[in-house]
C-alpha positions as CSV (number, residue, x, y, z in Angstrom):
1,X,-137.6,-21.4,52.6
2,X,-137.5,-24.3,54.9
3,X,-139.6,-26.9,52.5
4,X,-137.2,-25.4,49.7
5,X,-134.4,-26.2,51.9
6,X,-135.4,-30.0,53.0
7,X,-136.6,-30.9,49.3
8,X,-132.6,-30.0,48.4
9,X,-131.1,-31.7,50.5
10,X,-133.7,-35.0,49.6
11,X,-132.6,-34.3,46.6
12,X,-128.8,-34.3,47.1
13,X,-129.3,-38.0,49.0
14,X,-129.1,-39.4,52.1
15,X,-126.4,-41.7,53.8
16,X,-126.8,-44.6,53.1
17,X,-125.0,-46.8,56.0
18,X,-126.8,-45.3,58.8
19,X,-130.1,-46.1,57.0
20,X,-129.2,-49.0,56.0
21,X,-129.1,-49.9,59.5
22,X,-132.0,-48.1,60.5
23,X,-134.2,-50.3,57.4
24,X,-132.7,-53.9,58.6
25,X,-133.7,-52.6,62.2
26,X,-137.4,-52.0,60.4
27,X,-137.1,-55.4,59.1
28,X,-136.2,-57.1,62.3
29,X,-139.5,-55.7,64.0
30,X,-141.7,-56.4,61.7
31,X,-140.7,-59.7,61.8
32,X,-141.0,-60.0,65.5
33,X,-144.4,-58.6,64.6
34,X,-145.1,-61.3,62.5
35,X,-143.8,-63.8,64.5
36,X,-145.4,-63.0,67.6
37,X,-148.8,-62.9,65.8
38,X,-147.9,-66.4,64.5
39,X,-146.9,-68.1,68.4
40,X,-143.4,-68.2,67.7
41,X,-142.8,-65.8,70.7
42,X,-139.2,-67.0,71.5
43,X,-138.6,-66.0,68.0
44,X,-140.2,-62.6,68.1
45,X,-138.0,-61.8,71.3
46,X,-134.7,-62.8,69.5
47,X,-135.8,-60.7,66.4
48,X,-136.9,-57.5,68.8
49,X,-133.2,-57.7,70.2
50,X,-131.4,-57.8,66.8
51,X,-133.8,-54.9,66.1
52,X,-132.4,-53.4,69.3
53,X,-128.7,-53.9,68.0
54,X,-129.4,-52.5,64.6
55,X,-131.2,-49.5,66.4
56,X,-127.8,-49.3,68.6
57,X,-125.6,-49.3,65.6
58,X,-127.2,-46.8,63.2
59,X,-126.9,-44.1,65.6
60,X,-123.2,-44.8,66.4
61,X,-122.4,-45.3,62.5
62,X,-124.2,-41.6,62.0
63,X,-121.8,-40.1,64.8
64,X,-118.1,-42.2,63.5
65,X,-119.4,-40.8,60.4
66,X,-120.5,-37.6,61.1
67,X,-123.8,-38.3,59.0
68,X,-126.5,-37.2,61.5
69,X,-129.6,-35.7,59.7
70,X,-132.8,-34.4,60.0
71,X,-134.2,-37.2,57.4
72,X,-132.0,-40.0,59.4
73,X,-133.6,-38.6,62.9
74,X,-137.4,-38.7,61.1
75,X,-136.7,-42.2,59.7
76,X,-135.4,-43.6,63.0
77,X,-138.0,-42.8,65.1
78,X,-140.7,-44.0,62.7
79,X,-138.7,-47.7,62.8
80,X,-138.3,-47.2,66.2
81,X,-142.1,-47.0,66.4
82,X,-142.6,-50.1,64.9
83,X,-139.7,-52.5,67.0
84,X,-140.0,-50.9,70.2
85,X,-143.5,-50.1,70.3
86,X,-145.9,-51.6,68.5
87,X,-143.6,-55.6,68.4
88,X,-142.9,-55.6,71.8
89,X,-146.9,-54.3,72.7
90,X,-148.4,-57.3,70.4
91,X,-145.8,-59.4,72.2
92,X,-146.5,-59.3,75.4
93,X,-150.4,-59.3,74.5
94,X,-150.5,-62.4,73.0
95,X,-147.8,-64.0,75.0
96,X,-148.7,-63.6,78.8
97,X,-152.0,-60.8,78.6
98,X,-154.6,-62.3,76.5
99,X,-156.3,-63.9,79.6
100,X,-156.7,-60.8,80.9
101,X,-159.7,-59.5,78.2
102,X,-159.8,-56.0,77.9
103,X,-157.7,-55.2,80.7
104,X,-154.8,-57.0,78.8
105,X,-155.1,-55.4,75.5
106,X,-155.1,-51.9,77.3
107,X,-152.2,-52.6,79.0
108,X,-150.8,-54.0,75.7
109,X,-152.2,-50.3,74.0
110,X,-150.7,-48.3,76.5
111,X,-147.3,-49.7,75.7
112,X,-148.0,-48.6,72.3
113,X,-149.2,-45.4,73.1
114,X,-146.4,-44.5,75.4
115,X,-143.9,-45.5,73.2
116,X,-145.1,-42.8,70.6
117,X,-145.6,-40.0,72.8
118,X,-141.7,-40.9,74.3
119,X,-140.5,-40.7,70.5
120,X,-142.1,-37.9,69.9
121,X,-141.0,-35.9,73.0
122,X,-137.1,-37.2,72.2
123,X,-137.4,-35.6,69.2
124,X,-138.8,-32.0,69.9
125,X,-136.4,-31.8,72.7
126,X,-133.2,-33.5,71.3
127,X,-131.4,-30.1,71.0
128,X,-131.7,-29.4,74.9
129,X,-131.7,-32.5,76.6
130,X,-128.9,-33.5,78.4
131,X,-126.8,-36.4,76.8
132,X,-125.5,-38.1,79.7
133,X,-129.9,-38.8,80.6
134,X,-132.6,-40.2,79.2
135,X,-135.7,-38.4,80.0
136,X,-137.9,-41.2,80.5
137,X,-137.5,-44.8,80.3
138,X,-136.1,-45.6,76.6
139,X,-138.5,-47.5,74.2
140,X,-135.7,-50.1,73.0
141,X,-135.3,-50.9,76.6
142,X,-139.1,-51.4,77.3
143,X,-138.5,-54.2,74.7
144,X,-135.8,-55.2,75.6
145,X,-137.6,-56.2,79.0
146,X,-140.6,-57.6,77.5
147,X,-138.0,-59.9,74.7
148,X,-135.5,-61.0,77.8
149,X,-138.6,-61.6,80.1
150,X,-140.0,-64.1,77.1
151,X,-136.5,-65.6,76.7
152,X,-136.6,-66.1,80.8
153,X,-139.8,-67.7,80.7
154,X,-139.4,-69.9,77.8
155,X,-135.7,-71.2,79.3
156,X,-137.0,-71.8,82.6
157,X,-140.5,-73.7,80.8
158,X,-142.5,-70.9,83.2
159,X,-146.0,-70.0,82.1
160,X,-146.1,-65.9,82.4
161,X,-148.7,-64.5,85.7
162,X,-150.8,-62.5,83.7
163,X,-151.9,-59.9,86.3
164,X,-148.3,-59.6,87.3
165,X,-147.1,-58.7,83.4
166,X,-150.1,-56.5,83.0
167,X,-149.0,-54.3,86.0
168,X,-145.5,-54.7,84.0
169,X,-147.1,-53.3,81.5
170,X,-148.5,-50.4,83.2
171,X,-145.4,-49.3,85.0
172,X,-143.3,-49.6,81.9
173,X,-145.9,-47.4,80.0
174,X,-145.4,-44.9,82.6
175,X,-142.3,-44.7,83.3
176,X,-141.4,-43.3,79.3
177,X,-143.4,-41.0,79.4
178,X,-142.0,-39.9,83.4
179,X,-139.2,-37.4,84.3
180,X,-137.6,-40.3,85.4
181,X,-133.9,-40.1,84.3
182,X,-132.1,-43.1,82.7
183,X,-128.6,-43.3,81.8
184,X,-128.0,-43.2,78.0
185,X,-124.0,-44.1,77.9
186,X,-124.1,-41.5,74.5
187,X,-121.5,-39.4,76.3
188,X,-118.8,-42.4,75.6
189,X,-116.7,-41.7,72.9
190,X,-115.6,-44.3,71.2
191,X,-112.7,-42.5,69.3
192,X,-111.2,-42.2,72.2
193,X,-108.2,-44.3,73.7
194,X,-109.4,-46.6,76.5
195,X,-106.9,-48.4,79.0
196,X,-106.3,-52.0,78.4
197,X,-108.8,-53.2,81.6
198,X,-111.5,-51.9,79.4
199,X,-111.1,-54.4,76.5
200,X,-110.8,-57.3,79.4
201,X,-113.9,-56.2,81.2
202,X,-115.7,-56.2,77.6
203,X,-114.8,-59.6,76.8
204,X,-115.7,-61.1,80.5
205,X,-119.2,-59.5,79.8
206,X,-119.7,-61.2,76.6
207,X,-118.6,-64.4,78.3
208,X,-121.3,-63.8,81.2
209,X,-124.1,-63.2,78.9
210,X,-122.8,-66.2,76.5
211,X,-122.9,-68.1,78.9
212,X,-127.0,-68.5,80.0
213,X,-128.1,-65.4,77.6
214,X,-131.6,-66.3,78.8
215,X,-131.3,-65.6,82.3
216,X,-128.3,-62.9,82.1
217,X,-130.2,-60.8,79.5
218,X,-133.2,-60.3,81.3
219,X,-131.2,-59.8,84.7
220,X,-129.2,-57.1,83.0
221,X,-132.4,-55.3,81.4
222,X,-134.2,-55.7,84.5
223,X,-131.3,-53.8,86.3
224,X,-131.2,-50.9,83.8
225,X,-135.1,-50.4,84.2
226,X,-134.5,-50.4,88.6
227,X,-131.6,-48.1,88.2
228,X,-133.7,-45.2,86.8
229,X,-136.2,-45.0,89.5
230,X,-133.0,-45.5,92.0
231,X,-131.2,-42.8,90.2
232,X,-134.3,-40.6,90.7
233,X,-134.4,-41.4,94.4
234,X,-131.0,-40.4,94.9
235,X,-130.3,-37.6,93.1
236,X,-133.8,-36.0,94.3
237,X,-132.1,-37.2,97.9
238,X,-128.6,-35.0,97.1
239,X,-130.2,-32.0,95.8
240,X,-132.5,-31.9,99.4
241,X,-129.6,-31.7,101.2
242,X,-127.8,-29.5,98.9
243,X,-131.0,-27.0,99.0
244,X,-130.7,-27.4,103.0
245,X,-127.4,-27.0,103.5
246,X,-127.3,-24.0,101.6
247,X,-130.5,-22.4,103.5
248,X,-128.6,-23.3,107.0
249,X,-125.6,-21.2,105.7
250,X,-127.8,-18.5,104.3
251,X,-129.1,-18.5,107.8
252,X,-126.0,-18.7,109.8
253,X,-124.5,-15.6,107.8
254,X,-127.7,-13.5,108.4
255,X,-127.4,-14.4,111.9
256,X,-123.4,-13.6,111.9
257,X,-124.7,-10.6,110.7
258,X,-127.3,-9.7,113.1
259,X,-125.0,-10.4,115.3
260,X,-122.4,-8.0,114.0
261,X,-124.5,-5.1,114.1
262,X,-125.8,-5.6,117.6
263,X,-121.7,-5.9,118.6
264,X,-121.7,-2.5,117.1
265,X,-124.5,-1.1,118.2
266,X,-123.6,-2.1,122.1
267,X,-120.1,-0.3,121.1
């Protein structure tokens, strides 16, 4: 019945602005791909972050639209696969971890590897995760990082420290496929009113990042990758002294109560 059911609904079509987006973000990767395999690495990390903004977009169109589907979902994470985890692994392979030998194409595999097991867990448990978190370090950020961290190099005519990239590497890989909770801003509706100050704060942002996009974008991505581990921290932090506070009350009422009875029993 199911099979019956999905070749219907193939058969009836499939929206085509949301995968419209989704296939230009496709093409934007596999350009980076080829770019990065051809030494044009500052290219490659523009095209990864159009891919990024494309990736951004479809999902957004699919909600306005209300044009989310289980073909849309499949198609998504098999682009997704491609611009945020096998582009951005190549990248950073050829760009700062061939010195490295083995050690640097492992690193460079991990990424890869990672980023599939991250897409797939996203997508067996997209009907109970919370919206407001990620689970797991996002693969479009883990290129983002690796694309701004090419841009920051190339603006600042730096040569990338391969050891230091291919521990990068490693803590990226790790943290997507970690418990580590990331903000995912899909709880914003963007149907919704929003004051005035909001437009003005939008537009000073745009300004910031217009003006040295080199150095802003890879501060700003570097930022959202710390705040997860910080999040963690914290919120691990609160619900300690939540757990404590409610065991010292458990145990002041038992004791109230002991107490109690022994006032009783002395009666």
């Amino acid at each position: 019945m199911k099979k019956a059911s999905t070749a219907i609904n193939m058969r009836r079509g499939i929206y085509i602005l949301p995968s419209l987006f989704t296939i230009m973000g496709l093409f934007a990767g596999f350009y980076a791909l080829i770019a990065a395999i051809q030494g044009k690495y500052e290219l490659a990390a523009w095209t990864i972050i159009a891919a990024a903004v494309f990736d951004m977009l479809d999902g957004r169109v699919a909600r306005l639209l209300n044009a989310e589907t289980a073909f849309g979902a499949e198609l998504d994470s098999l682009c997704d696969m491609t611009s945020f985890g096998i582009a951005p692994a190549v990248l950073i392979y050829l760009w700062a971890l061939t010195p490295l030998g083995k050690l640097g194409w492992l690193a460079a595999f991990l990424i890869a590897a990672c980023s599939a097991l991250r897409l797939a867990r996203f997508n067996t448990q997209m009907a109970i995760q919370d919206k407001k978190y990620f689970q797991g370090l996002p693969t479009p950020a883990t290129a983002l990082l690796i694309a701004s961290a090419v841009l920051f190099h190339e603006k600042g005519n730096m040569d990338p420290i391969s050891w230091l990239w291919g521990a990068i590497a490693v803590f990226l890989a790790w943290l997507m496929i970690s418990g580590v909770r990331f903000m995912s801003g899909k709880d914003v509706d963007l149907k919704e009113k929003r004051s005035f100050t909001v437009v003005v704060v939008m537009m000073i942002a745009i300004v910031l990042v217009m003006t040295d996009p080199y150095r802003i974008l890879f501060a700003v991505f570097m930022a959202y990758i710390l705040h997860g581990p910080m999040l963690s921290v914290w919120q691990n932090q609160k619900a300690q002294r939540c757990r404590l506070a409610r065991r010292k009350a458990r145990k002041k009422k038992e004791k109230n109560t002991v107490d109690q009875g022994n006032h009783q029993n002395d009666n």
